[in-house]
Backbone bond lengths (Angstrom), bond angles and torsions (degrees), N, CA, C in turn:
res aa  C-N    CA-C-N  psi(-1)  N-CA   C-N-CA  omega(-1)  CA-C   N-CA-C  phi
1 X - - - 1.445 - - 1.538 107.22 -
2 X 1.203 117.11 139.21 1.380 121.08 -173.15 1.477 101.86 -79.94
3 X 1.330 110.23 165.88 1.679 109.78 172.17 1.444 114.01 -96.81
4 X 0.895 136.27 26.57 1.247 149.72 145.02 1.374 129.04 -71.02
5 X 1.490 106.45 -41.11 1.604 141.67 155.41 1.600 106.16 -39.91
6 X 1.421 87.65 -74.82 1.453 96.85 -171.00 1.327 138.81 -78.63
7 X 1.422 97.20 0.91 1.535 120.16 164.12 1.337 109.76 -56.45
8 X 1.976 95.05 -78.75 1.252 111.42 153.75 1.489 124.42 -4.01
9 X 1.527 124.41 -74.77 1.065 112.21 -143.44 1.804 96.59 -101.03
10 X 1.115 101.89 2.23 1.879 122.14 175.77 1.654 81.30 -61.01
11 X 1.704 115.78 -78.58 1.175 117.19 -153.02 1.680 121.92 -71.26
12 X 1.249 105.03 -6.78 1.610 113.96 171.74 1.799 100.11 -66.84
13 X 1.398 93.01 -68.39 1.538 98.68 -172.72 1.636 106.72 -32.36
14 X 1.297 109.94 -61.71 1.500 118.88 174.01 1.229 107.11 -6.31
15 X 1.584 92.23 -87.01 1.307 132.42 -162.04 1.290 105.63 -50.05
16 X 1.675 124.26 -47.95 1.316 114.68 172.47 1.375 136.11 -85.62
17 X 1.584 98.96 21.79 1.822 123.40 -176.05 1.591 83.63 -100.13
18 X 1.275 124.26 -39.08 1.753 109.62 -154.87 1.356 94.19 -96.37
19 X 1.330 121.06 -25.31 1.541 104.39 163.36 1.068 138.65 -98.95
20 X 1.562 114.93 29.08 1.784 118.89 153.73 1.042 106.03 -120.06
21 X 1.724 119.85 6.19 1.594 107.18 165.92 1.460 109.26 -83.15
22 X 1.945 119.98 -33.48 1.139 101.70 -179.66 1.281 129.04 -100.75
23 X 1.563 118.56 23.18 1.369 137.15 156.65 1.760 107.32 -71.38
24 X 1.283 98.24 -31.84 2.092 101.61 -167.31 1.257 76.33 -81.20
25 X 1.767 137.53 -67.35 1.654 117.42 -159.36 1.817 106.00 -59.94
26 X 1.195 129.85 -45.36 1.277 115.11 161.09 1.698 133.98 -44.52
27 X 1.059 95.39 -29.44 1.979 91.89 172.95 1.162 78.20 -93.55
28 X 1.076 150.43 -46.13 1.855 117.91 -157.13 1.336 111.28 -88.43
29 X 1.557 136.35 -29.68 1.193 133.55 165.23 1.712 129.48 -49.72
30 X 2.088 106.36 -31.89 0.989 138.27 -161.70 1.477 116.47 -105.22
31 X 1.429 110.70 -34.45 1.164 116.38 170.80 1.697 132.58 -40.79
32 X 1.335 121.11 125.82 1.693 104.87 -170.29 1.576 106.88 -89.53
33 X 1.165 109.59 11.47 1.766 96.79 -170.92 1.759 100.48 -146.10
34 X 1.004 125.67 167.05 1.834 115.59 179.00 1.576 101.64 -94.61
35 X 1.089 134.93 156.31 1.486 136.02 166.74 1.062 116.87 -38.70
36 X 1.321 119.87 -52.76 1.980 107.56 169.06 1.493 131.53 -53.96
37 X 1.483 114.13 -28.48 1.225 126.26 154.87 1.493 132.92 -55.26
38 X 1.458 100.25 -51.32 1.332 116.32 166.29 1.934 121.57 -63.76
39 X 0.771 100.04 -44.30 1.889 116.12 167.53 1.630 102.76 -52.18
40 X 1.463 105.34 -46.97 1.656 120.86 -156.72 1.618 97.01 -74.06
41 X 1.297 112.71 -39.66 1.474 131.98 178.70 1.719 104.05 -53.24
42 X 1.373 90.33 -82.69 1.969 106.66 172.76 1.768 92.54 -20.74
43 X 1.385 108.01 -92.66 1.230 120.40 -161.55 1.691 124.70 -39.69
44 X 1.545 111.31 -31.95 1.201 116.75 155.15 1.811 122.58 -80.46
45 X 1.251 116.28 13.74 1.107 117.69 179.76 1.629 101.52 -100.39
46 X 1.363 114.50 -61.31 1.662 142.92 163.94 1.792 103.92 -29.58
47 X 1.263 109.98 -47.78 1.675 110.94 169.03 1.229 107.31 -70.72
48 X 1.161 125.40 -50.05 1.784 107.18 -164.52 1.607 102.30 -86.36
49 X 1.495 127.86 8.86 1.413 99.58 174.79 1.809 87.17 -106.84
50 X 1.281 117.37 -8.04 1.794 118.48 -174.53 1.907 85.95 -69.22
51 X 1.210 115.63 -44.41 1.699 107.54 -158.51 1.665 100.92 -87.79
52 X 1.688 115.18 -18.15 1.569 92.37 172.29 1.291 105.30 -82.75
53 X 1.337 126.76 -31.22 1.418 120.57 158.97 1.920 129.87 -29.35
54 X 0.939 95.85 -60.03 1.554 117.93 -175.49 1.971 87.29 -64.27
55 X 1.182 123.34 -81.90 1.124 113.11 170.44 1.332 149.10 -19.40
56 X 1.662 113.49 -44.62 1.340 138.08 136.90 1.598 123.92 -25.48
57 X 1.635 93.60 -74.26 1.603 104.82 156.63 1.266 144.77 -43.89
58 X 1.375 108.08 -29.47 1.227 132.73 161.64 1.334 113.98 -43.93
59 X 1.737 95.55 -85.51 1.542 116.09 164.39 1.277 134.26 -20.77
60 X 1.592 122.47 -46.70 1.051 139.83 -173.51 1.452 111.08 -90.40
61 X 1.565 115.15 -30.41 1.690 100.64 153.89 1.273 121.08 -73.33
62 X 0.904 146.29 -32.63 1.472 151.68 -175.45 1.887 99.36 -50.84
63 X 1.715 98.98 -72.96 1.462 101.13 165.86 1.450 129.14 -45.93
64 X 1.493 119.95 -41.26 0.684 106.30 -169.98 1.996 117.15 -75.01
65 X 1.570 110.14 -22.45 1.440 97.92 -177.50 1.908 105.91 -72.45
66 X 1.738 102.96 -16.49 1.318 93.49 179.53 1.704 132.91 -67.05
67 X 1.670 97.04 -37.82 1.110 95.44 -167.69 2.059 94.16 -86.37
68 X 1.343 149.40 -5.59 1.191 147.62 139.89 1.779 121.42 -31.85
69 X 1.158 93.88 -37.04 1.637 107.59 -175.68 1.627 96.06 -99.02
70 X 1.413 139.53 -14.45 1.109 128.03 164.07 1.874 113.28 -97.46
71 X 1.582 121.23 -21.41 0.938 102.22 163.55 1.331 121.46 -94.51
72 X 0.960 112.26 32.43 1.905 110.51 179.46 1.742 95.26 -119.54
73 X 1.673 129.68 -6.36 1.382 138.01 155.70 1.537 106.17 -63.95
74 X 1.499 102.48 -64.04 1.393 117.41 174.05 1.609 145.29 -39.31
75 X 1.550 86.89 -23.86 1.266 99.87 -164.78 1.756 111.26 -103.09
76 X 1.288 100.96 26.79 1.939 106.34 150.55 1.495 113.51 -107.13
77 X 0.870 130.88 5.49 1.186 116.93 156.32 1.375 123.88 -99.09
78 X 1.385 119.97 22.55 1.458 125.50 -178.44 1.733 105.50 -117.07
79 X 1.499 101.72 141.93 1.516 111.06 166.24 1.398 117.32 -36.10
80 X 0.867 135.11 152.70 1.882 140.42 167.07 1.344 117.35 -54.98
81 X 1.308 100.75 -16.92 1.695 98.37 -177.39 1.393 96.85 -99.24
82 X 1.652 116.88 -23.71 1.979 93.75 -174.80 1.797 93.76 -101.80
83 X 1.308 122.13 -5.29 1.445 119.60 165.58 1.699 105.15 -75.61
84 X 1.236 137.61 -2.69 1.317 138.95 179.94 1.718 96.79 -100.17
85 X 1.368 109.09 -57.68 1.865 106.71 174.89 1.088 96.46 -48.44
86 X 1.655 128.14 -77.81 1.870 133.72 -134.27 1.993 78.53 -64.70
87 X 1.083 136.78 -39.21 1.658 129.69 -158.92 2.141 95.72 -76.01
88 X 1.335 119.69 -32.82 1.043 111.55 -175.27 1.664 100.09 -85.71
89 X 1.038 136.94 -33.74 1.475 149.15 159.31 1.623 109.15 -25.90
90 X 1.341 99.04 -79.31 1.093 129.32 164.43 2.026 118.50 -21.65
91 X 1.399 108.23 -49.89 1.309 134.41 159.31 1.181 113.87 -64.54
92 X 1.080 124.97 -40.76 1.771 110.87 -169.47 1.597 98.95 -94.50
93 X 1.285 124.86 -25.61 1.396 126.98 156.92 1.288 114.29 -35.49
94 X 1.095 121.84 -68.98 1.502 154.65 -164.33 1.529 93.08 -57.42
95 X 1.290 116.29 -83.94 1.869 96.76 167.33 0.961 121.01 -62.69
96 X 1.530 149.85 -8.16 1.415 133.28 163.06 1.940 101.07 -65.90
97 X 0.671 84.33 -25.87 1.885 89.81 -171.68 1.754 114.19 -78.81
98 X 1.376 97.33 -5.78 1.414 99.16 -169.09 1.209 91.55 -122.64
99 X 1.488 126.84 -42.02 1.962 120.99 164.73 1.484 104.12 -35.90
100 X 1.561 109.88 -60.91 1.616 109.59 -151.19 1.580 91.33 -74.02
101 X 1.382 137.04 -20.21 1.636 117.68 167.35 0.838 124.60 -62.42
102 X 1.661 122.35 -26.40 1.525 145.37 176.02 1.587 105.78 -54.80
103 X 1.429 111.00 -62.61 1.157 140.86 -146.57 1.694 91.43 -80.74
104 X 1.404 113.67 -61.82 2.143 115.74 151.26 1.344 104.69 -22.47
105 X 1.098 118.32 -91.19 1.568 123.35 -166.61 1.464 118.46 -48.69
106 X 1.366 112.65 -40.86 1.689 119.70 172.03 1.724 108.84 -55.24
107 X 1.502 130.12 -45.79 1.340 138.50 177.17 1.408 105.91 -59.50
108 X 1.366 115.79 -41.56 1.593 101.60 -167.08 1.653 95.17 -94.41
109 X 1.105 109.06 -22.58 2.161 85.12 164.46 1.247 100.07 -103.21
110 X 1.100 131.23 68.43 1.190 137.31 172.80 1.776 131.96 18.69
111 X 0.866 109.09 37.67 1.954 114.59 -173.89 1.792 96.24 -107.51
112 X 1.098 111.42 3.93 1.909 90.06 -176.75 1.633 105.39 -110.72
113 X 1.193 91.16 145.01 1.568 90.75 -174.49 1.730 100.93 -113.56
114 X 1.549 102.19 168.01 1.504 115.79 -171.92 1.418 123.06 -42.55
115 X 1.674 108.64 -24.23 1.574 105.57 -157.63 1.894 85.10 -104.35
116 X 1.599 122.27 -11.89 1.524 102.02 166.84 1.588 121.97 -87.04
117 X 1.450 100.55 -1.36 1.463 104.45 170.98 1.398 115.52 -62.43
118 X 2.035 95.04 -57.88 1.589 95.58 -172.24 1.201 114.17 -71.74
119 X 1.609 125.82 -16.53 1.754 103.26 168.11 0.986 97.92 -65.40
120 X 1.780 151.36 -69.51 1.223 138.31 -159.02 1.310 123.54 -18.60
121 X 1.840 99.19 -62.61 1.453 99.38 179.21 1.610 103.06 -86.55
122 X 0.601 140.62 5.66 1.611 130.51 161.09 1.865 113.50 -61.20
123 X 1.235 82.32 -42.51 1.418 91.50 -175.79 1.349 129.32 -83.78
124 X 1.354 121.34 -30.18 1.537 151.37 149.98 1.608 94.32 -36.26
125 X 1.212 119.59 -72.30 1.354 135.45 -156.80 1.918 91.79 -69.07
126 X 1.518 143.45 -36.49 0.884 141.89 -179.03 1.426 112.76 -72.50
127 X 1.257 109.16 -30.63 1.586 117.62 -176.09 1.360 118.22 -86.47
128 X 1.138 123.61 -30.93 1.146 146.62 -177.67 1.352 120.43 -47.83
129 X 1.962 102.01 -68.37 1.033 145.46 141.37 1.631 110.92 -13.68
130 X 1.139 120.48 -91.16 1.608 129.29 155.76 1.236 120.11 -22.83
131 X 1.455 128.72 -49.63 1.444 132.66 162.90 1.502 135.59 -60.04
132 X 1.714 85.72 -27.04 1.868 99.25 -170.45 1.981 90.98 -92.55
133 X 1.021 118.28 -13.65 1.699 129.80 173.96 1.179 103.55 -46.54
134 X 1.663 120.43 -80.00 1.034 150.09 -150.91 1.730 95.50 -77.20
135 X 0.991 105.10 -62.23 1.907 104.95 -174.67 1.435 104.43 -61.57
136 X 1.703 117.84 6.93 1.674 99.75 166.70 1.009 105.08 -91.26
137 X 1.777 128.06 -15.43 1.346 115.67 -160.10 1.447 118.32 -81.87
């Protein structure tokens, strides 16, 4: 490497030492809250979307055993071929409804983590969907 190079890249480094030191004294001079506050913030933010979540979930089992018990009423007045869908429908409901009880009970003894919530309701919300299909027809 030539020393011209390494001048060069002497004075970058520099240069990019003095400008993340005075970006850190700028967030810290500028900052409106101290890091524990800010963390404390995050973390109370992370709870209330974990409990509208859980709540959600809630919701969506409740519906979901209702509208199961209304499309399995429903489902004589349909051809054999959409009484064969709304009956397989009907099934994947049925374990979405029994995951997200899983997935209830796992939150309140604490073993479920954030990303089995949102499949829960991901899936609630997919099944649902499928159920509310069929009960328009």
């Amino acid at each position: 490497m030539s020393r011209r190079k390494q001048q060069y890249g002497k004075q970058l480094a520099l240069g990019s030492l003095v400008a993340a030191a005075a970006g850190y004294l700028a967030g810290v001079l500028t900052a409106p809250k101290s890091g524990k506050e800010t963390r404390q913030d995050i973390k109370d933010a992370t709870d209330r979307e974990r409990a509208q979540a859980e709540k959600d979930l809630k919701r969506m089992h409740t519906e979901l055993d209702r509208r199961i018990k209304e499309a399995r009423v429903g489902s004589a007045k349909l051809s054999v071929k959409a009484q064969e869908e709304l009956n397989q429908a009907i099934e994947r409901a049925k374990d979405t409804k029994e995951k997200a009880r899983e997935v209830l009970s796992a939150i309140h003894e604490g073993d479920a983590e954030d990303k089995d919530l949102a499949k829960a309701v991901k899936n609630a919300e997919t099944a649902l969907k499928h159920l509310r299909k069929y009960l328009k027809k």
